[in-house]
Legacy VTK file of the C-alpha trace (Angstrom):
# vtk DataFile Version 3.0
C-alpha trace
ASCII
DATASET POLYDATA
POINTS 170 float
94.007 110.954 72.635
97.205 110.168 70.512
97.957 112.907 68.484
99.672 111.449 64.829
101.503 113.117 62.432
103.374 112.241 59.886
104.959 113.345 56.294
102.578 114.082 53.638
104.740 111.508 50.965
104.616 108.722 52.860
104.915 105.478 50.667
101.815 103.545 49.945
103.889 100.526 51.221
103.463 101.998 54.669
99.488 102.080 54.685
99.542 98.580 56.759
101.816 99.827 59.314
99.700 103.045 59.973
96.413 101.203 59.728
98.132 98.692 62.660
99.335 101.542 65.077
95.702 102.944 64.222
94.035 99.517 65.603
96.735 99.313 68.461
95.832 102.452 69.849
91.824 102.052 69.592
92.081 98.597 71.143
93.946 99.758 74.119
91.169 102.311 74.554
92.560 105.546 72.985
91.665 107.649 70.642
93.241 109.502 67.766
93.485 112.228 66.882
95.407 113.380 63.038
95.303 116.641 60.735
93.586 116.436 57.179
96.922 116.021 54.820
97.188 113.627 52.229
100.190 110.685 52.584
100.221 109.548 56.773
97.535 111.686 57.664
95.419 110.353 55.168
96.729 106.290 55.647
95.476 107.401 59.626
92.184 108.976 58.426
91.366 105.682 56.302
92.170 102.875 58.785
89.305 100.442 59.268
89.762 100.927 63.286
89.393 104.951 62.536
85.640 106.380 62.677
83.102 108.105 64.739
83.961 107.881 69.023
87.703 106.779 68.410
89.220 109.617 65.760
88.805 113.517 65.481
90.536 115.169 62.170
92.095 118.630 62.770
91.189 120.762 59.604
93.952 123.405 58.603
91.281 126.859 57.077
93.844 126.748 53.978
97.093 125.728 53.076
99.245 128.670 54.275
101.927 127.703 56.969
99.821 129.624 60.039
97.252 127.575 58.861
98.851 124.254 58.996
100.733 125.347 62.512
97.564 126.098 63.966
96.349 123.207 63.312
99.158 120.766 64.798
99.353 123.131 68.005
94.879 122.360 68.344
95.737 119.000 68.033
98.890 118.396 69.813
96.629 120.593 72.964
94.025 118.418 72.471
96.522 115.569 73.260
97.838 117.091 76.108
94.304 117.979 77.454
93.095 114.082 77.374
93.695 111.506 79.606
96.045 108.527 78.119
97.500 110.620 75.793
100.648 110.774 73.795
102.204 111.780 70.150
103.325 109.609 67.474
105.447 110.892 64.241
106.210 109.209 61.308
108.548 112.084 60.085
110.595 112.037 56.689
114.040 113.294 57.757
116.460 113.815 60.769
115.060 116.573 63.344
116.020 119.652 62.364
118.478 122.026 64.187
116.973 124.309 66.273
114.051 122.499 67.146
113.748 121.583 70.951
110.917 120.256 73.450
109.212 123.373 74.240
105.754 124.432 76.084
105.639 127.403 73.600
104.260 126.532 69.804
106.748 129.840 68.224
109.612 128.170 69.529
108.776 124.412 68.547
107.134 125.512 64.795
110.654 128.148 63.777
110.597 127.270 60.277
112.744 124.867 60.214
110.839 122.750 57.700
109.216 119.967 59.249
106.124 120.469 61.139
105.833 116.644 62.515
109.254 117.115 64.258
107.844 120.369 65.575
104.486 118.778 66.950
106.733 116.308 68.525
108.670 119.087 70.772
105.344 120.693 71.480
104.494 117.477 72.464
107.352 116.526 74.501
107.003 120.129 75.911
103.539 119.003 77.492
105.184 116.033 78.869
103.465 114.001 76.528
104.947 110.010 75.608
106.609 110.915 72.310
107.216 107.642 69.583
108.760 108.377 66.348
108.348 105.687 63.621
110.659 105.565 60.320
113.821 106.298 61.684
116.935 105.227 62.545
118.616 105.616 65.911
121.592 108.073 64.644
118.745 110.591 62.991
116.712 110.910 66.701
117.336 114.480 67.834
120.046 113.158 71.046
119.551 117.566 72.801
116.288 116.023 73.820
116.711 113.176 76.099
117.115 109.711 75.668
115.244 107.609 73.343
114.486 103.722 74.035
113.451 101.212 71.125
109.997 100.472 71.957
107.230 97.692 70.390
104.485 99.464 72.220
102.240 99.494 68.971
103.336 96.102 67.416
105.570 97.783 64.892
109.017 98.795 65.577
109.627 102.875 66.923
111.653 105.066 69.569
110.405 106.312 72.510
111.539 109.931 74.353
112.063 108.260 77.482
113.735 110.882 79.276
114.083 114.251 78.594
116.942 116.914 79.111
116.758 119.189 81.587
117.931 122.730 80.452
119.844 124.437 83.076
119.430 127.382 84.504
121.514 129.832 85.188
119.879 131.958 88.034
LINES 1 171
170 0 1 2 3 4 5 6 7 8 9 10 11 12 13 14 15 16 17 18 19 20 21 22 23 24 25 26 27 28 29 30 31 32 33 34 35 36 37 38 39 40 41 42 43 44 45 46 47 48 49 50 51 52 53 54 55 56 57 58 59 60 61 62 63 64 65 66 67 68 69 70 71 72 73 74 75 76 77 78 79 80 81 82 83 84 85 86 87 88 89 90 91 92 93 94 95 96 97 98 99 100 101 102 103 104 105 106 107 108 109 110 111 112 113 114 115 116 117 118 119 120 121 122 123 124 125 126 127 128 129 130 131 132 133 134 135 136 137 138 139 140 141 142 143 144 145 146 147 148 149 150 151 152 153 154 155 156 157 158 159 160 161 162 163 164 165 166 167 168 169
């Protein structure tokens, strides 16, 4: 399963991009897997190539942040938990400070403000293939490893290729 997430203003303009990656990943055999917000989440949610068998939608109870946290951490897991998985964001802005590939949701979602950079450390935490759509090299987050251009889903991206390794000190 490929988790998606993306930011809930996303320009109509963009529906044919989303409804491509949407088809990409279904032909290759995937699934998807995306929450119930309006803007990406919904341009996902409509794609022709997204129905029964090939997409799941992760509901959010109500609107209040837990809410919408727990519901990126079910479906980033349920990534993680699939065979020929991986995560892709369409997020609206540079990574925030502060957030960092982690295996632990509380320090990925630290209220920082963006919750599709967050699912992308969880993400990357899990060792997951992370692609992030709709920005520019200069705005990927650098702390987390190196990022490659990649075409994988017809549509230009980056890909987390290699991660940092945090040292330790004992």
């Amino acid at each position: 399963m490929f988790a998606m997430s993306g930011y809930r203003n996303l320009s109509v303009a963009y529906r044919p991009c989303v409804e491509s990656i949407v088809a990409s990943v279904v032909k290759s055999g995937g699934t998807v897997g995306v929450g119930c917000a309006s803007g990406f989440d919904y341009f996902v949610r409509s794609a022709p190539a997204f129905g029964p068998g090939v997409g799941s939608v992760f509901r959010a109870e109500n609107s209040v942040s837990y809410s919408l946290v727990k519901r990126s951490v079910a479906l980033v897991q349920a990534a993680a938990a699939s065979p020929q998985s991986g995560f892709i964001g369409w997020p609206n802005c540079p990574c925030p400070d502060k957030v960092f590939p982690s295996r632990s949701a509380l320090k990925c979602f630290c209220g920082r403000g963006s919750g599709t950079w967050a699912s992308a450390a969880l993400a990357a935490g899990f060792g997951l293939p992370v692609y992030i759509f709709g920005q520019s090299a200069l705005s990927l987050p650098q702390s987390w490893g190196e990022w490659s251009p990649s075409y994988r889903f017809g549509i230009p991206s980056f890909q987390l290729v290699r991660r940092v390794s945090q040292l330790k000190l004992f």
